[in-house]
C-alpha positions as CSV (number, residue, x, y, z in Angstrom):
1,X,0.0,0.0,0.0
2,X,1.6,3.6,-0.7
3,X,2.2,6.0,2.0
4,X,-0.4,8.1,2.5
5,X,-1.0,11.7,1.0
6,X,-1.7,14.5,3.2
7,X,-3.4,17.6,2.5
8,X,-0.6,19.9,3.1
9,X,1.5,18.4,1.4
10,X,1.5,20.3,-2.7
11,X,2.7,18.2,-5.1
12,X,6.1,18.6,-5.3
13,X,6.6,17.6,-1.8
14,X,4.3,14.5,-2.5
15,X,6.4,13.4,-5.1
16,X,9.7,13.9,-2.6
17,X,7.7,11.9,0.2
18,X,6.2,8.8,-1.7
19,X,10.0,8.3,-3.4
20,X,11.3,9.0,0.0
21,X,8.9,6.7,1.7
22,X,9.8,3.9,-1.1
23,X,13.3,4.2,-0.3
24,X,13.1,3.5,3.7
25,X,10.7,1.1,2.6
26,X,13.8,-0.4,0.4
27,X,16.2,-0.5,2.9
28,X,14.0,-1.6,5.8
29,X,13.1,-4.7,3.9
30,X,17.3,-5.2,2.9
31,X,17.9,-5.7,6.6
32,X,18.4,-8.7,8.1
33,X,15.7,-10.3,10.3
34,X,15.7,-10.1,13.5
35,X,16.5,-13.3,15.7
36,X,14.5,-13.3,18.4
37,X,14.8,-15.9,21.4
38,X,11.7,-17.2,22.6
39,X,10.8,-16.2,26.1
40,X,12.2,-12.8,25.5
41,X,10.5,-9.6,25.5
42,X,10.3,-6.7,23.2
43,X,10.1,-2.9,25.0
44,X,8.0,0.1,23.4
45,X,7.5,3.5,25.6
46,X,4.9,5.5,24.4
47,X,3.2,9.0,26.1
48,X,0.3,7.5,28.8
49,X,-1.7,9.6,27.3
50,X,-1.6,7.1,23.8
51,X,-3.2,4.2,26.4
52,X,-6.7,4.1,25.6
53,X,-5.8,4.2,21.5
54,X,-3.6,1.3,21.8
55,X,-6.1,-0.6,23.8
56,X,-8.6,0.0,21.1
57,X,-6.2,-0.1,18.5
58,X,-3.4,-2.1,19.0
59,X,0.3,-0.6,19.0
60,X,0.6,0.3,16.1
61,X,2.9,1.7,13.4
62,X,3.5,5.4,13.4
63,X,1.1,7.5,11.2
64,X,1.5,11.1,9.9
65,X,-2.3,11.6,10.3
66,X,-2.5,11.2,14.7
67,X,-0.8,14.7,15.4
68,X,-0.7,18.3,13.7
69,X,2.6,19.6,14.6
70,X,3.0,23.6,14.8
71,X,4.8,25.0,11.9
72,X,7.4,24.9,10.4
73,X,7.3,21.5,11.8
74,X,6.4,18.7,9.3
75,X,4.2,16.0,11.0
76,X,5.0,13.3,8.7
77,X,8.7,11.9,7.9
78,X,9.3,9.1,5.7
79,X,12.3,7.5,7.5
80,X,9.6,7.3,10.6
81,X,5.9,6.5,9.1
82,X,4.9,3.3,8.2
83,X,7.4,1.6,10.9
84,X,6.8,0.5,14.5
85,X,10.1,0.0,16.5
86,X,10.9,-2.0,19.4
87,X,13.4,-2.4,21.8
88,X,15.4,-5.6,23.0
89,X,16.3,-4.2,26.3
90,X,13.9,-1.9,28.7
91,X,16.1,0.8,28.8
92,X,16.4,1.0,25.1
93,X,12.7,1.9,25.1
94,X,12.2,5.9,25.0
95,X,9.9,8.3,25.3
96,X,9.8,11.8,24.1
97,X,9.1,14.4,26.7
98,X,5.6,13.6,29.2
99,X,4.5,10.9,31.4
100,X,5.2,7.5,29.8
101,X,4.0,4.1,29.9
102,X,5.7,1.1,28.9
103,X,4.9,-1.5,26.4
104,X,6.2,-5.2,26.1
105,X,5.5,-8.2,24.0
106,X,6.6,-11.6,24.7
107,X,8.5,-13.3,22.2
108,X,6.2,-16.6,21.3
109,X,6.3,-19.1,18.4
110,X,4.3,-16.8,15.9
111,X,7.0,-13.6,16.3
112,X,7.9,-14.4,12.4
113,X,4.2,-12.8,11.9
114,X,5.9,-9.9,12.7
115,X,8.9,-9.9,9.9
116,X,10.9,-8.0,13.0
117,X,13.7,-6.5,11.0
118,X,17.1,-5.7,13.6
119,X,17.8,-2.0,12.9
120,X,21.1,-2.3,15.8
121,X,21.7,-4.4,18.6
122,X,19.2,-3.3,20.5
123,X,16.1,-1.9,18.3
124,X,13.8,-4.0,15.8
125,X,11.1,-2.7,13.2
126,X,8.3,-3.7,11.6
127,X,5.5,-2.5,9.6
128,X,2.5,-4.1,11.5
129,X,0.3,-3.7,14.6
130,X,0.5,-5.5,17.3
131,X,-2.8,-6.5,19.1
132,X,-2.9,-4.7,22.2
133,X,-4.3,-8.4,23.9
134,X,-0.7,-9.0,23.1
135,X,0.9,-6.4,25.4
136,X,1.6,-5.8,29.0
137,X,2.2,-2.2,30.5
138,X,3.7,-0.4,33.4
139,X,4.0,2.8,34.1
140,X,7.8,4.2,33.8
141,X,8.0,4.4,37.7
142,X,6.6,1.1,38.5
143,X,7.8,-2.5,38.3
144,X,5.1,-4.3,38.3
145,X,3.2,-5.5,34.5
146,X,-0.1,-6.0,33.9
147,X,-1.9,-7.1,30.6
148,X,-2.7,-4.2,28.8
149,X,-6.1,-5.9,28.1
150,X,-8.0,-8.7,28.7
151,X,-7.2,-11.5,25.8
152,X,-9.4,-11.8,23.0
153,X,-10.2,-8.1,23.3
154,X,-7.6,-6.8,20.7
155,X,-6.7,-6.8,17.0
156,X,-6.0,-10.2,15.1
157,X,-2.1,-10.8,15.4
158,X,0.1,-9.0,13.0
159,X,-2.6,-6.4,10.9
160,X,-1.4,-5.0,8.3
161,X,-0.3,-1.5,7.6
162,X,0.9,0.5,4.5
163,X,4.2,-1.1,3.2
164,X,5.9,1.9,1.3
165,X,6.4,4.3,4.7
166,X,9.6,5.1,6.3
167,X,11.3,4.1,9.4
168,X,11.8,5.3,12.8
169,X,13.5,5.3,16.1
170,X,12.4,3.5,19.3
């Protein structure tokens, strides 16, 4: 699926995005895949105030279209949209600025659904959702997980989102 057209976006810097988005798009899928041990975890911190959305949602890829930035600030960037990334360790899980959450996903038997592609040693990205019935969450300060939902509640595993977006940091 191409990346998605926005209406600020005149044509010229269109064309610039959608061949910028097909690069990243290039490269991520040149990476090697990631090895991921079963039993493992994979870490995502996100603001606490994206809780309720990824509960409905799933935690999903990042989009252009969930927040108007204040010019001259561009809100989308195709080395970012299109790609979710994870971390391998907990502290390699960052958020930017607010009160954050934290977001893991045990490694299981179906983590191929993912195509988890390793970006370093400690971040991996893909291009699909996870179900949110596949998450656990704590709050930065606290140590103690809890499902983020109950099971069943969530997304089927490994929706698909656009495949010509950009990449992304964790």
């Amino acid at each position: 699926m191409p990346p998605k057209r926005l209406p600020e976006m005149d044509d010229a810097e269109w064309l610039r995005y959608s061949a910028s988005a097909t690069e990243w798009m290039r490269k991520h899928l040149a990476k090697q895949k990631a090895e991921l041990a079963q039993g493992t975890y994979l870490y995502h911190a996100t603001s606490a105030n994206n809780k309720e959305a990824i509960k409905q949602n799933g935690l999903c890829p990042r989009d252009p279209e969930w927040t108007a930035y204040k010019p001259p600030a561009r809100r989308y960037d195709a080395s970012k949209d299109g790609f979710l990334s994870m971390s391998v360790t907990k502290d390699g899980a960052g958020a930017m600025g607010g009160t954050a959450i934290l977001l893991r996903m045990r490694v299981a038997t179906d983590i191929g659904d993912w195509d988890f592609r390793k970006i370093s040693e400690t971040e991996v990205k893909t291009t699909k959702s996870i179900p949110a019935d596949r998450l656990e969450c704590r709050s930065l300060g606290s140590k103690v997980w809890a499902p983020l939902v109950v099971a069943g509640a969530a997304l089927p595993a490994a929706a698909a989102v656009p495949a010509a977006a950009g990449g992304g940091t964790v």
